[in-house]
N, C-alpha and C positions, 0 to 999 in steps of 0.2 A: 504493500500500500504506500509505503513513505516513498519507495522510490518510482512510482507511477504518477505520484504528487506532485516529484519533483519534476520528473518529463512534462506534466501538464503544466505547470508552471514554467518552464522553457519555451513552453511551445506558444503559451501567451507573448512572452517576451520580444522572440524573435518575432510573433505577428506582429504584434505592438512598431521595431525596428522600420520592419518592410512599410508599414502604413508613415508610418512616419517618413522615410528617405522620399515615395512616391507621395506624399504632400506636398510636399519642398515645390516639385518642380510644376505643378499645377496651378498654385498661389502665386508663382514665381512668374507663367506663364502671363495670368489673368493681367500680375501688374505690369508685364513688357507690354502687352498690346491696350494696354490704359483704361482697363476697366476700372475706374478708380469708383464705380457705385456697384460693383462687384464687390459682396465680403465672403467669405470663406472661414469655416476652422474646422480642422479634425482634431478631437484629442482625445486619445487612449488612458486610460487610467487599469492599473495590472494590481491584483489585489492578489493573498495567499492561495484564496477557494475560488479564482475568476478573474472575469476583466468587465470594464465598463468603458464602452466608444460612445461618443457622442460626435456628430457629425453635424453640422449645420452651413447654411445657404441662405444667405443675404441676398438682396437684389432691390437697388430705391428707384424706381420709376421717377419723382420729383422732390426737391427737398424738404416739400411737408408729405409725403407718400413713400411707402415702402413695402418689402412684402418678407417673410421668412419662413422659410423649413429647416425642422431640426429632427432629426432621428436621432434615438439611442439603442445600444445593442448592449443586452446585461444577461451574464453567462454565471451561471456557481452551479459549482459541484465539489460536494464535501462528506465522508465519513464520521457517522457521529451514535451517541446511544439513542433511542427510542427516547429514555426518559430514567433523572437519578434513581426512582424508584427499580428500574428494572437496570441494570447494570451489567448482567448476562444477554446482550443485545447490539446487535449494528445496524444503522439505517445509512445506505447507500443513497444520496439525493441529488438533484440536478436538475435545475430551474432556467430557464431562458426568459425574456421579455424583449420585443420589440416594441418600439413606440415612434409613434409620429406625431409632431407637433407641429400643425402646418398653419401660420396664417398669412394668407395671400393678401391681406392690407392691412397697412398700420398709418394711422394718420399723428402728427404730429402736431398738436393743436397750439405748441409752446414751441416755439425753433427758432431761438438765440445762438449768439456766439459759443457761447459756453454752456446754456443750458437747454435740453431736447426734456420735452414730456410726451408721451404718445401713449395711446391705445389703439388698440387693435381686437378684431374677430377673426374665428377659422373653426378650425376642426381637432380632437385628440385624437389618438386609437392607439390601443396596446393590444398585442396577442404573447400572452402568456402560455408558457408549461412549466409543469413539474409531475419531472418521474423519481419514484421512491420503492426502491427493495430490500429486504431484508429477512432479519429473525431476531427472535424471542424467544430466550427460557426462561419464565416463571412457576416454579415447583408449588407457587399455591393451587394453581392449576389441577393438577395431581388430586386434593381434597375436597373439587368438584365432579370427581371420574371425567376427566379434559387433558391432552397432551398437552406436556408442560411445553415444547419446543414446535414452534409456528414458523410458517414462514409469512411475509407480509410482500404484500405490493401497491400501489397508490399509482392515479393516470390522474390529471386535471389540468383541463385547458379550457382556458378564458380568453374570449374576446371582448373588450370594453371599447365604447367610442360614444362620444356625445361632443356639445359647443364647445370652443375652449374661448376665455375672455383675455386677451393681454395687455398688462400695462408697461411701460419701459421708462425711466426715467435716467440721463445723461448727464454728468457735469463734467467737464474736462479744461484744466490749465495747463499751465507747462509743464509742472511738475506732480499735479493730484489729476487724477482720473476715479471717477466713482459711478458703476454700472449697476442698476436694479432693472430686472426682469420677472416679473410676476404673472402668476396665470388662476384663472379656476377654470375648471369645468364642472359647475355645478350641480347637474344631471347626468347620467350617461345609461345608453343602454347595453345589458349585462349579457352577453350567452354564457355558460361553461356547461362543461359535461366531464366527470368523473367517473372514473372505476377503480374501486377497492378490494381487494383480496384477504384473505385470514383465513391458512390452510395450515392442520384439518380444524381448527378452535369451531368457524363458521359453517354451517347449514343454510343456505346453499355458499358455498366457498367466499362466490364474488358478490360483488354487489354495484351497479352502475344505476345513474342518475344524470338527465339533464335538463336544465333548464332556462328558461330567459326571463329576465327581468329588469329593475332599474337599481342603480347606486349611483354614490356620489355624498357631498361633494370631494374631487382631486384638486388641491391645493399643490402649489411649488412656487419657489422664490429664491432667484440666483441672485446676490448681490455681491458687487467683483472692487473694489479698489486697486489703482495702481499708486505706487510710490516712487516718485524719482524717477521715475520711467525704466526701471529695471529693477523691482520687486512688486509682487501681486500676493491682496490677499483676498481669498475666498470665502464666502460662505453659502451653503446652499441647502434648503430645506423643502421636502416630498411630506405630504400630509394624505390620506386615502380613507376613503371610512366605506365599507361593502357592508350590503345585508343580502344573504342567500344561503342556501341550503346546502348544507356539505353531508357524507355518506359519516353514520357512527352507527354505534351500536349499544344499547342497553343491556341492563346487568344483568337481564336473561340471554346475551348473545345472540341476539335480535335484529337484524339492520334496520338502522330509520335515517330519516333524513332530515335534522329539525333545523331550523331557522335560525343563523347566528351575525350575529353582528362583528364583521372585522377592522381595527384601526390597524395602519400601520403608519409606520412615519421614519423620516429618514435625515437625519440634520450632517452636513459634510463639511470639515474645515480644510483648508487648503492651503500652503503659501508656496509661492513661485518665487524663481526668478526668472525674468522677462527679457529676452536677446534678442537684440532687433537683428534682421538679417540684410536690411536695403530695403529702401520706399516704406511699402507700409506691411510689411513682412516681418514674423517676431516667433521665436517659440518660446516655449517653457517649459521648463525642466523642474520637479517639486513634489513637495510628499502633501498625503490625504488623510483624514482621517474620518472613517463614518462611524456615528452612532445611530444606530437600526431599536427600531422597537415593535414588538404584535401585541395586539390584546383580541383575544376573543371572548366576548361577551365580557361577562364581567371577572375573568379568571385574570391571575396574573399577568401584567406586563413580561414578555419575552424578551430579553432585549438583549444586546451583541453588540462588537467592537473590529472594526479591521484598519490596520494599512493599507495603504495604497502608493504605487509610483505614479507620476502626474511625466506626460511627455506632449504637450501639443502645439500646433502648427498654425498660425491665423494670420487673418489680415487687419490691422489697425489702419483708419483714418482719421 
């Protein structure tokens, strides 16, 4: 396992490299032939259990008009227990999300020298998965006449997509630069569809459910400072709140499907250092740090901690 950990963790690395070297000359591209209302940035961020890209595309039609897409690509996969209570246990897991954040207008209703306010409308969408395998030995098992040793398995994929609302706020001097980016989507509508397994504990083994419905609201808020024009600090914060039906089972070994409410939230600090590379061409090199949290229903807050490398590639005007 550790050293399988390690190869997947290389292999982020060096994807990370490649996307980076073939940024360069893109960006580089845009500003030789003087798209100077062309913006651009790719930036990889490489964590223990994953990676997170984030990819975005600028484009201002006039300078109170503008339009943006931004995609992220979010990858973990990690070995860990079921739960402290059961300790005789491995769950193998692995999670992907794609997301799109597209708004094709943003008006600037404030466009000073130094200071920009705008809003903007568009569109979200995420498609999620998470696959999960495993086992269990619990010997209280045993003193229900029930095998102490299961094997488990877990499918669920989600699509979400509703309005997205944007607000952007700008100030930039010679030497401060301060970027806020905020969004909701307040609504959105839900698919997933789930399949669960619990072999032999379960009668009938598996159990699948799918659904559609509504959630919301998705909350997010990037706010970036530069210093001196060669240090960046980040801060970045994901808010989520789902209500829908996930696969369990009662304390008769029952499948049901009951109604739960899930917050997740995601707050990320960052500091760079910021290298210009000619015209309005700049990377950054710098460490991350996320604090992750779940709460379902009203059961404890879950909450986790990771690193991250910061490597990305943009275009400054």
């Amino acid at each position: 396992m550790v050293f399988r950990e390690a190869a997947r963790v290389k292999r982020h690395a060096i994807f990370v490299i490649i996307l980076w070297i073939f940024g360069f000359p893109l960006s580089a591209q845009n500003q030789r032939f003087g798209l100077g209302n062309l913006s651009f940035s790719l930036s990889p961020k490489v964590l223990k259990d994953g990676s997170i890209t984030d990819v975005s595309f600028g484009y201002t039609y006039a300078p109170h008009s503008a339009g943006l897409l931004r995609l992220r690509f979010s990858n973990t996969s990690e070995n860990e227990q079921f739960d402290e209570t059961v300790p005789d246990s491995l769950n193998a897991s692995e999670s992907s999300a794609f997301e799109v954040f597209l708004t094709p207008f943003e008006y600037a209703f404030l466009n000073k020298e130094r200071i920009q306010l705008k809003v903007g409308g568009g569109v979200y969408y995420e498609y999620y998965t998470l696959t999960e395998k495993g086992f269990f030995d619990m010997p209280v098992l045993e003193t229900l006449d029930k095998e102490r040793v299961n094997s488990f398995s877990n499918d669920l994929t989600r699509h979400n997509i509703g309005p997205n609302i944007a607000l952007g706020f700008n100030y930039q001097s010679e030497w401060f630069t301060l970027t806020i980016n905020a969004g909701a989507v307040p609504i959105f509508y839900l698919n997933a569809r789930q399949d669960m397994g619990i072999t032999p504990l379960m009668d009938p083994h598996n159990a699948d459910y799918s659904q559609d419905t509504s959630g919301g609201p998705y909350l997010y808020a990037d706010i970036t400072a530069v210093l001196f024009k060669y240090a960046s600090l980040a801060l970045l914060y994901d808010y989520s709140a789902l209500d829908y039906q996930v696969i369990d089972f009662d304390d008769q070994f029952k499948w049901r499907t009951p109604e739960s409410k899930v917050v997740s939230q995601s707050l990320k600090l960052e500091v760079c250092a910021l290298l210009p590379l000619g015209g309005a061409i700049y990377t950054q090199i710098g460490y991350g740090h996320t604090f992750d949290s779940t709460q379902v229903n009203s059961a404890p807050l879950v909450e986790s901690g990771k690193d991250y490398l910061i490597l990305t590639m943009k275009t400054i005007h």
